[in-house]
VEXDREN-2710 file (C-alpha; in Angstrom, 1 decimal):
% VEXDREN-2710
k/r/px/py/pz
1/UNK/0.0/0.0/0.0
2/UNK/1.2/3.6/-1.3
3/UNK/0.5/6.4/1.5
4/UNK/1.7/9.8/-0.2
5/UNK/2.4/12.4/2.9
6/UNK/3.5/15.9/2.1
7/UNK/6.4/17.5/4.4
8/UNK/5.2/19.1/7.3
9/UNK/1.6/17.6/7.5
10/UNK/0.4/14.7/10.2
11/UNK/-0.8/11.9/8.2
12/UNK/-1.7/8.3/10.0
13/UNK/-2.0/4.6/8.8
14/UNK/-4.1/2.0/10.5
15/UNK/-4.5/-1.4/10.8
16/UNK/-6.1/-4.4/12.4
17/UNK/-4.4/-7.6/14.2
18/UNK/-7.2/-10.7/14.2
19/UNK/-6.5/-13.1/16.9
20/UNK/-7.5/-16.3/15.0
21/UNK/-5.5/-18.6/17.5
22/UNK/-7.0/-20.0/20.7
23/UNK/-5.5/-17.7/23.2
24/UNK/-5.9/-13.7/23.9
25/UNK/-2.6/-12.7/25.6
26/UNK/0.6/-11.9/24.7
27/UNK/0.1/-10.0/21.7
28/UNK/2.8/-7.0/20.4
29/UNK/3.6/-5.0/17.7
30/UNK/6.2/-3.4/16.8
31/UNK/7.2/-1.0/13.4
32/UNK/10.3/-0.3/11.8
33/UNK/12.0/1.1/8.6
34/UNK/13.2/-1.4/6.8
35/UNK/14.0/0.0/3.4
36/UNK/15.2/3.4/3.2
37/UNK/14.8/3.7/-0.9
38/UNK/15.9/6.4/-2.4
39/UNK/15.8/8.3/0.9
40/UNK/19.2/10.3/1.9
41/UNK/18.3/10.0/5.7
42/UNK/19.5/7.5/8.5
43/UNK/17.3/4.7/9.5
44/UNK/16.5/6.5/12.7
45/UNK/15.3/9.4/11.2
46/UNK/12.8/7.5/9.1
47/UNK/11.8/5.7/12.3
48/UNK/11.7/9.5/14.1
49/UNK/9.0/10.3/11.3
50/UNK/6.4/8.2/13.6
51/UNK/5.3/10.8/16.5
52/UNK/2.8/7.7/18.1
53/UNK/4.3/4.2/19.8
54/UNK/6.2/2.1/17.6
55/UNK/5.4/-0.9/19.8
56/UNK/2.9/-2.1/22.1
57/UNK/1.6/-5.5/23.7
58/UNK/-2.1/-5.9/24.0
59/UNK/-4.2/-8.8/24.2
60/UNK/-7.3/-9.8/21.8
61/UNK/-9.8/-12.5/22.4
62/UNK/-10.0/-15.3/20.3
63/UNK/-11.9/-14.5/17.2
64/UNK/-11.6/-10.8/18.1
65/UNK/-9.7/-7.9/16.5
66/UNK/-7.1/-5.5/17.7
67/UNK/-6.7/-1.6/15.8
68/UNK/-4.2/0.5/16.1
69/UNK/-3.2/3.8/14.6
70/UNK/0.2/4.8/13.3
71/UNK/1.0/8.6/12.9
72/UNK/3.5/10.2/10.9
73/UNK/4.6/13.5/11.1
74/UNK/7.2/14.3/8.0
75/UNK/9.3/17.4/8.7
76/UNK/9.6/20.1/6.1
77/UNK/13.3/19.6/5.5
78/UNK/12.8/16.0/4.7
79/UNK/13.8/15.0/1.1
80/UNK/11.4/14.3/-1.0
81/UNK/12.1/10.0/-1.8
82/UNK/10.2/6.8/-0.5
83/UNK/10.5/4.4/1.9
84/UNK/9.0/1.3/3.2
85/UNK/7.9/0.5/6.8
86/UNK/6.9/-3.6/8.6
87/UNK/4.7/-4.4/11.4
88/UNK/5.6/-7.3/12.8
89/UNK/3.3/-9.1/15.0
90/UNK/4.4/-11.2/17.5
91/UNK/1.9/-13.8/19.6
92/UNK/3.4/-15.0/23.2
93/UNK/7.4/-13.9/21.6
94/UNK/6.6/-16.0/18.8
95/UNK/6.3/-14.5/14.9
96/UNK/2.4/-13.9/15.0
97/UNK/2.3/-12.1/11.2
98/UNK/3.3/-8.9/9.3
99/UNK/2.7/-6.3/7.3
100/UNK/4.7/-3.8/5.0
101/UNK/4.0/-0.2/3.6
102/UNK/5.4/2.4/1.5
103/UNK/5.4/6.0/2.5
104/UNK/6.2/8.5/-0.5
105/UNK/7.1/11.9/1.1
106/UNK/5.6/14.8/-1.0
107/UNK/6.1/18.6/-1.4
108/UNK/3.2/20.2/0.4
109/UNK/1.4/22.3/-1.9
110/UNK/0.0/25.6/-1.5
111/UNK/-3.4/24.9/-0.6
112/UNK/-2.3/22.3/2.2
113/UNK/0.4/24.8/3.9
114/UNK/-1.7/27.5/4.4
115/UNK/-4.8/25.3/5.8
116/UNK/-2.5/23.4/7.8
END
């Protein structure tokens, strides 16, 4: 999935964990970079871009669903390039599932500096 955020505007991505095991607890998540692209910036930095938790542990009922909402927050001297982000999943320490995404920074045009 492409999510296209212009520099200097809050932009989020969600998405849903479905406990289809037997057991609700012991659930986590955590996200990372893990393809900086064409991206002159450090893995950190692309990690920094994220202004919510890059992690958590929750638990889910079997069956049930877990959502969670990542937030991004590109700064205005960030070059404009693309990069890819994972959730990984993991179920009592064990590999559970994950997910990847692409973020493609933008300029910010006109319109959206001046309402932001």
């Amino acid at each position: 999935m492409d999510n296209k955020i212009s520099k200097g505007i809050y932009y989020g991505v969600g998405f849903v964990v479905e406990n289809i095991g037997d057991s609700s607890t012991g659930f986590s998540y955590k996200i990372t970079a893990i393809d900086l692209g064409d991206c002159q910036i450090t893995k950190q930095d692309a990690e920094n871009y994220i202004v919510t938790k890059k992690s958590a542990t929750f638990n889910v009922a079997q069956g049930g669903t877990y959502s969670d909402f990542v937030e991004f927050n590109i700064p205005k001297e960030a070059p404009l390039c693309s990069l890819k982000y994972q959730i990984e999943v993991n179920k009592n320490g064990e590999f559970y599932g994950s997910a990847r995404f692409q973020v493609i920074i933008t300029q910010a045009s006109w319109i959206g500096s001046t309402m932001c």
